[in-house]
C-alpha positions in Angstrom: -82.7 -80.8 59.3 -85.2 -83.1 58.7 -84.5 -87.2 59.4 -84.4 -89.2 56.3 -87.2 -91.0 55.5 -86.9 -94.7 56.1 -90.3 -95.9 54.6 -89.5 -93.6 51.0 -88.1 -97.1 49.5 -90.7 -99.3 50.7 -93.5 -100.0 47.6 -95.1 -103.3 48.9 -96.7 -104.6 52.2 -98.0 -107.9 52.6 -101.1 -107.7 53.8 -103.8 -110.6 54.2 -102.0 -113.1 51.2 -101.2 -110.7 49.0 -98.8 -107.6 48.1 -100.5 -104.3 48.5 -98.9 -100.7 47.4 -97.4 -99.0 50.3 -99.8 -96.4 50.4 -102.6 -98.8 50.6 -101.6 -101.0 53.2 -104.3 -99.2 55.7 -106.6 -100.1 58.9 -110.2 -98.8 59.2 -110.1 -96.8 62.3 -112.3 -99.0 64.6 -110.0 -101.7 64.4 -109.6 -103.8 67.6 -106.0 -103.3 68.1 -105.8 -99.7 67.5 -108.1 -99.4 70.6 -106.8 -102.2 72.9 -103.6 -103.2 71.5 -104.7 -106.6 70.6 -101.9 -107.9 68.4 -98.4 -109.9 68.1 -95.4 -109.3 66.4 -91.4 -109.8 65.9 -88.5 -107.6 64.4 -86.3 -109.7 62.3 -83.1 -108.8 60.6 -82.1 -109.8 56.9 -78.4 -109.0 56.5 -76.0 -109.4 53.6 -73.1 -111.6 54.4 -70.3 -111.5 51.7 -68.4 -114.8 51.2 -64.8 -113.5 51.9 -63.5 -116.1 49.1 -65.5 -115.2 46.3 -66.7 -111.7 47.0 -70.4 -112.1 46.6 -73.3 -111.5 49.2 -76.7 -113.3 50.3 -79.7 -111.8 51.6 -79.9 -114.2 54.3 -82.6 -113.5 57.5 -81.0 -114.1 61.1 -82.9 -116.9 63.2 -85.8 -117.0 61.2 -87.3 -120.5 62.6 -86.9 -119.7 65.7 -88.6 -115.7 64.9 -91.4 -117.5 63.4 -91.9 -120.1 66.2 -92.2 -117.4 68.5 -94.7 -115.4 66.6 -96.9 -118.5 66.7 -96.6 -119.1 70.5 -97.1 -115.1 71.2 -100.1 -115.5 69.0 -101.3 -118.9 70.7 -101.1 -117.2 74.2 -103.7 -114.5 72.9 -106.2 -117.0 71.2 -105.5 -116.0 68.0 -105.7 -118.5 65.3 -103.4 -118.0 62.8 -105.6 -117.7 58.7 -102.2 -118.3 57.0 -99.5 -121.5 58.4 -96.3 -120.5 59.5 -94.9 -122.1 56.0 -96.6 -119.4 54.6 -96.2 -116.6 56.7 -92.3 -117.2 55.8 -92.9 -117.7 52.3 -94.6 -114.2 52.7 -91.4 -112.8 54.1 -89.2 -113.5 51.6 -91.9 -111.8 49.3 -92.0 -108.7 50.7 -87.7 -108.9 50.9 -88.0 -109.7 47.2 -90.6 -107.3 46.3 -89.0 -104.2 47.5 -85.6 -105.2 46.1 -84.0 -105.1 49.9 -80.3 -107.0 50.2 -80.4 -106.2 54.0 -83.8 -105.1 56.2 -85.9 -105.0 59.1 -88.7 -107.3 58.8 -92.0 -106.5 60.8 -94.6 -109.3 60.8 -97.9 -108.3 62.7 -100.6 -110.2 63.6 -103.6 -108.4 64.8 -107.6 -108.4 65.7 -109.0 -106.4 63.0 -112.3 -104.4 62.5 -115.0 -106.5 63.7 -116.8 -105.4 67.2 -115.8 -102.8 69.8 -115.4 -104.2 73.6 -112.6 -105.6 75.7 -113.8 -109.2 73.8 -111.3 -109.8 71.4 -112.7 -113.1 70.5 -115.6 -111.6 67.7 -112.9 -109.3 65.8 -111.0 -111.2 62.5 -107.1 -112.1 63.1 -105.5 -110.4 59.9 -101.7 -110.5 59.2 -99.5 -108.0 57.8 -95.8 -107.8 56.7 -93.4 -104.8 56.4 -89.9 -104.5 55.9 -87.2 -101.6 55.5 -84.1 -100.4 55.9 -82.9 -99.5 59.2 -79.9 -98.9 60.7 -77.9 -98.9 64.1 -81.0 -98.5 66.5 -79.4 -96.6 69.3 -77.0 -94.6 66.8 -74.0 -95.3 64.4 -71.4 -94.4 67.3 -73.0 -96.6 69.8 -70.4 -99.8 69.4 -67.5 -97.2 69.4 -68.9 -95.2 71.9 -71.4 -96.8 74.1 -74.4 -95.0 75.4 -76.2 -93.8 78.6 -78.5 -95.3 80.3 -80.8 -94.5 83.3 -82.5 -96.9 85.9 -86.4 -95.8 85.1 -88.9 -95.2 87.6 -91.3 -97.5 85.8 -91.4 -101.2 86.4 -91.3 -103.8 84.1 -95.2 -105.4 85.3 -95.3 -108.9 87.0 -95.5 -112.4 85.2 -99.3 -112.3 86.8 -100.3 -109.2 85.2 -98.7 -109.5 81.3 -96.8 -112.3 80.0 -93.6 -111.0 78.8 -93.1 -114.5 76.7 -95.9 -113.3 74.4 -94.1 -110.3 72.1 -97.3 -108.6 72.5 -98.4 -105.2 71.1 -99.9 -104.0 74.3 -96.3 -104.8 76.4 -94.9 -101.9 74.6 -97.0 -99.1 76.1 -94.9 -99.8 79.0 -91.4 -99.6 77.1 -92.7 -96.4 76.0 -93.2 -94.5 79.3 -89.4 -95.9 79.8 -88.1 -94.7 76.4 -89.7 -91.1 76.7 -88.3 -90.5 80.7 -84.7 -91.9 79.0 -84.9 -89.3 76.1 -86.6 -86.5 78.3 -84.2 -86.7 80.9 -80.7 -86.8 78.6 -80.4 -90.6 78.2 -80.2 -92.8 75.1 -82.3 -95.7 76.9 -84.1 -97.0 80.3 -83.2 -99.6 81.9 -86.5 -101.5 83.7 -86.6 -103.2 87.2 -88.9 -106.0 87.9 -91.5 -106.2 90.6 -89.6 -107.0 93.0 -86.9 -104.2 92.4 -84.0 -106.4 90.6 -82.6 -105.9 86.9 -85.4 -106.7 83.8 -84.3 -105.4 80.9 -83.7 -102.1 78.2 -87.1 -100.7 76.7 -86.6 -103.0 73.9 -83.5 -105.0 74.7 -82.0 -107.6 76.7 -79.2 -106.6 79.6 -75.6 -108.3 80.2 -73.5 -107.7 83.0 -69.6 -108.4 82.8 -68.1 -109.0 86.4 -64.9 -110.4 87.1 -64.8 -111.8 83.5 -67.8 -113.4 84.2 -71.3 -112.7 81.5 -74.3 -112.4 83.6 -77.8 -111.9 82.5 -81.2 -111.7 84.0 -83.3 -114.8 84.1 -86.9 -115.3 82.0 -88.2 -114.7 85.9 -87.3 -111.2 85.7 -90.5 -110.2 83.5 -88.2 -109.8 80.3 -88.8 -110.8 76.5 -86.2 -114.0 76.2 -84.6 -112.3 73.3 -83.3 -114.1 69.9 -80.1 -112.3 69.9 -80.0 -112.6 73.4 -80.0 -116.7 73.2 -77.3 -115.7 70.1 -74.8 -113.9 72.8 -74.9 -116.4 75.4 -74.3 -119.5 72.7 -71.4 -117.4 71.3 -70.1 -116.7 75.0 -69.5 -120.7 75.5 -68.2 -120.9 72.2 -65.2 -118.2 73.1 -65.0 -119.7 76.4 -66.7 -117.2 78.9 -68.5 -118.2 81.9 -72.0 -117.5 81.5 -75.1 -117.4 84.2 -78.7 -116.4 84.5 -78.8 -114.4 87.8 -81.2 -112.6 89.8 -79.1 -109.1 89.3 -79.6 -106.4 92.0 -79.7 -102.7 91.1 -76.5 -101.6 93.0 -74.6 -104.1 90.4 -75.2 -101.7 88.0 -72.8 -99.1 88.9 -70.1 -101.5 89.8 -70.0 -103.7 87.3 -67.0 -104.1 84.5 -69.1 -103.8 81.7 -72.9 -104.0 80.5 -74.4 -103.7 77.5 -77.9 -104.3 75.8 -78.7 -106.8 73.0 -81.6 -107.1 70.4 -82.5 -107.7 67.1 -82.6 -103.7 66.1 -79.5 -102.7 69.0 -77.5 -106.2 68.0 -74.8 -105.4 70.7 -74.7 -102.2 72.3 -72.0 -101.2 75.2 -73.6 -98.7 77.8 -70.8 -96.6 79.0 -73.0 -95.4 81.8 -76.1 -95.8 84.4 -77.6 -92.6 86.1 -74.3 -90.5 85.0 -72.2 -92.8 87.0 -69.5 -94.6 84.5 -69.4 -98.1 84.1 -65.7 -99.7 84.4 -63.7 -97.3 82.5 -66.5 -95.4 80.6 -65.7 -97.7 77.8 -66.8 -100.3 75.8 -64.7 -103.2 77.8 -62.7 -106.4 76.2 -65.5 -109.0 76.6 -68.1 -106.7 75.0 -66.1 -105.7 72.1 -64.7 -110.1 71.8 -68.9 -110.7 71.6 -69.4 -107.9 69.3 -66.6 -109.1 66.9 -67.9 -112.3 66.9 -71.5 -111.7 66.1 -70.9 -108.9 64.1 -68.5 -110.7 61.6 -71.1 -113.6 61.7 -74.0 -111.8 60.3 -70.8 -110.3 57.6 -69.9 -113.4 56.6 -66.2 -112.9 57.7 -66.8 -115.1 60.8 -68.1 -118.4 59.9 -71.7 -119.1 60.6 -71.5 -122.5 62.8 -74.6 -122.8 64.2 -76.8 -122.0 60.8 -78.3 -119.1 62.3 -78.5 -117.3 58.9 -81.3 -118.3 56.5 -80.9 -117.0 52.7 -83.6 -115.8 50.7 -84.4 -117.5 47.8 -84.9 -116.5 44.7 -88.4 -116.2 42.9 -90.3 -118.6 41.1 -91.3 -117.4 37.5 -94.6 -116.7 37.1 -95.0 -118.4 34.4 -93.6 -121.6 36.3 -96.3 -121.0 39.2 -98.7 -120.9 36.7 -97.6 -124.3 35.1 -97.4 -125.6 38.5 -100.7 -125.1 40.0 -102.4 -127.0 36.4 -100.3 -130.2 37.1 -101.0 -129.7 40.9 -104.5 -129.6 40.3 -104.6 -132.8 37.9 -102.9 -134.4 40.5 -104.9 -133.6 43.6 -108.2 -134.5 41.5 -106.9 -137.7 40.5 -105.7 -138.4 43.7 -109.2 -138.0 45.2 -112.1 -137.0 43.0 -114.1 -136.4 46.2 -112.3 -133.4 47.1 -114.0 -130.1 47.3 -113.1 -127.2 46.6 -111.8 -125.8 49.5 -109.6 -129.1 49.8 -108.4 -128.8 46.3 -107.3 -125.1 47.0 -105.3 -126.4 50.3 -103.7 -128.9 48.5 -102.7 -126.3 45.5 -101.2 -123.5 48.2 -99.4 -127.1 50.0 -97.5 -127.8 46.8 -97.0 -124.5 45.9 -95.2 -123.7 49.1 -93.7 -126.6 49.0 -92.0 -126.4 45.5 -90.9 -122.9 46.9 -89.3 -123.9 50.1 -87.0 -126.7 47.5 -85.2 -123.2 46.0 -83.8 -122.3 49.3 -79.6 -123.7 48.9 -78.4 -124.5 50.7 -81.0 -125.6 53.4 -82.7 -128.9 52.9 -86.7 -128.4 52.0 -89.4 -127.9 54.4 -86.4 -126.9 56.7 -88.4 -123.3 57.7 -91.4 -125.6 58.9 -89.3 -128.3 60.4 -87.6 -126.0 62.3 -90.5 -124.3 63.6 -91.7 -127.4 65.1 -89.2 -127.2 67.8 -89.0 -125.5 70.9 -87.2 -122.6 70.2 -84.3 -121.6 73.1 -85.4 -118.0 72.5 -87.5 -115.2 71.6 -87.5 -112.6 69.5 -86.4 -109.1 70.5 
């Protein structure tokens, strides 16, 4: 039987400042990045927590500051400038989660050297951004937090820090998570888990690793060529909060088989227990009691039936009317011009899209305005995964 479509609800893409049909949202075929995977992107989640006392539910998108903040360092370390601000880019999210009617997604912002010149050179090819979103479920199955799944130890490496900078969630990276996903699948496993350089624990495919030993949550550091994942930052802040020891260790291979538990984490896995490495079973062949008190906790976060503490969950705001908009951009435009006559037009049209996004950002209850772009302006504790 077939697998269900997951793109047949999807009718816009953001593409370039505007909504395009789905079937429209397309690439000429000498695009840069389809040749040398010159591009940067995150997967964000919007879920829909339900206020336990009144019943009703939020889109609301997990982390996205800190999401966005990444995207524009993974974009800085490959010299692309940005054509839209990071204000805008989220504005832009909540347009395509609006759009397409979603109440819980997965959000796929790309950023990417378009069709300009063939070469290595990046440098002479257009940046263009897109945005997707969509439904999407558990990543590594529905039984997988029941269950747990298994895992192998791949024969490919994760590459060095000198070589490709896992910081950067670049395109390119994931030609290597391939080559680990496909010997997983081919050889009977859910996922691959990737060993550094130098032999020691990195990370899933596309997740983050923790270790449970002795009641103790260990975790490979940003050394170990990994992606410092979002969710991953998420897990170790809700560790401290329940009270469990937490450290960033170099983690040998052997540690792997012995350990009490391990699971990965990610924006599409969340929390996922691995029951086993290589067919050997890891503690009892079960998701174990610090895994499952993790899971609870972040799972009935992004619910709503655990409170959300530390703000992590940012709630889409409703449209403007058009009609407002339009209203809007006359007064803005009497205003800019009397403010300075000498304007040009270029300037004029910045200072229309400024107030625009800024009268937009004021919907968002319960977060203060200009929050989004505030918040971005930080150094963000995390990546994205």
């Amino acid at each position: 039987m077939a697998a269900p479509n997951p793109f047949a609800n999807v009718r816009w893409i953001w593409k370039n400042g505007e909504l395009v049909d789905f079937e429209k949202a397309t690439v000429h075929v000498l695009t840069h990045a389809l040749h040398y995977g010159s591009g940067v992107f995150e997967g964000i989640r919007c879920y829909h927590p339900v206020n336990p006392a009144t019943g009703e539910g939020v889109a609301a998108i997990f982390r996205l500051p800190e999401h966005l903040n990444r995207l524009a360092l993974s974009a800085k370390v490959y010299r692309m400038e940005l054509p839209f601000s990071i204000a805008q880019i989220g504005d832009a999210i909540f347009d395509t989660i609006r759009s397409n009617g979603f109440e819980a997604c997965y959000i796929r912002p790309l950023i990417y050297r378009g069709f300009g010149s063939m070469g290595v050179n990046p440098l002479r090819s257009p940046v263009e951004v897109v945005i997707a979103a969509w439904p999407w479920g558990k990543y590594l199955g529905d039984e997988a937090l029941r269950e747990g799944v298994d895992a192998c130890v791949s024969s490919w490496r994760r590459p060095s820090s000198s070589t490709l900078p896992a910081m950067a969630k670049a395109t390119g990276n994931y030609l290597n998570s391939q080559l680990i996903k496909m010997e997983a699948i081919t050889n009977g496993f859910v996922e691959g888990i990737a060993l550094d350089a130098g032999g020691y624990v990195s990370e899933g495919s596309g997740e983050n690793l923790f270790i449970v030993q002795g009641g103790i949550l260990m975790t490979p550091p940003v050394s170990a060529s990994l992606l410092p994942g979002i969710t991953r930052d998420a897990i170790i802040t809700l560790a401290r909060d329940l009270g469990i020891e937490v450290r960033e260790q170099v983690i040998p291979r052997g540690l792997l088989y012995t350990c009490d538990e391990l699971f990965f984490t990610g924006t599409a896995a969340e929390i996922t227990p691995i029951r086993s490495v290589d067919r050997i079973a890891v503690g009892t062949g079960r998701p174990g009691e610090v895994t499952l008190r993790l899971a609870a906790e972040f799972l009935g976060m992004i619910s709503g039936d655990v409170e959300d503490r530390h703000g992590w969950l940012f709630p889409v705001p409703p449209a403007v009317p058009a009609a407002r908009l339009r209203r809007d951009h006359a007064n803005d435009a009497n205003d800019a011009n009397d403010a300075n006559d000498a304007n040009d037009a270029n300037g004029a049209e910045d200072a229309h899209v400024a107030l625009d996004l800024r009268e937009r950002r004021d919907l968002r209850e319960p977060r203060e305005a200009g929050e989004v772009l505030a918040a971005v302006g930080q150094p963000g504790r995390g990546g994205a995964d």
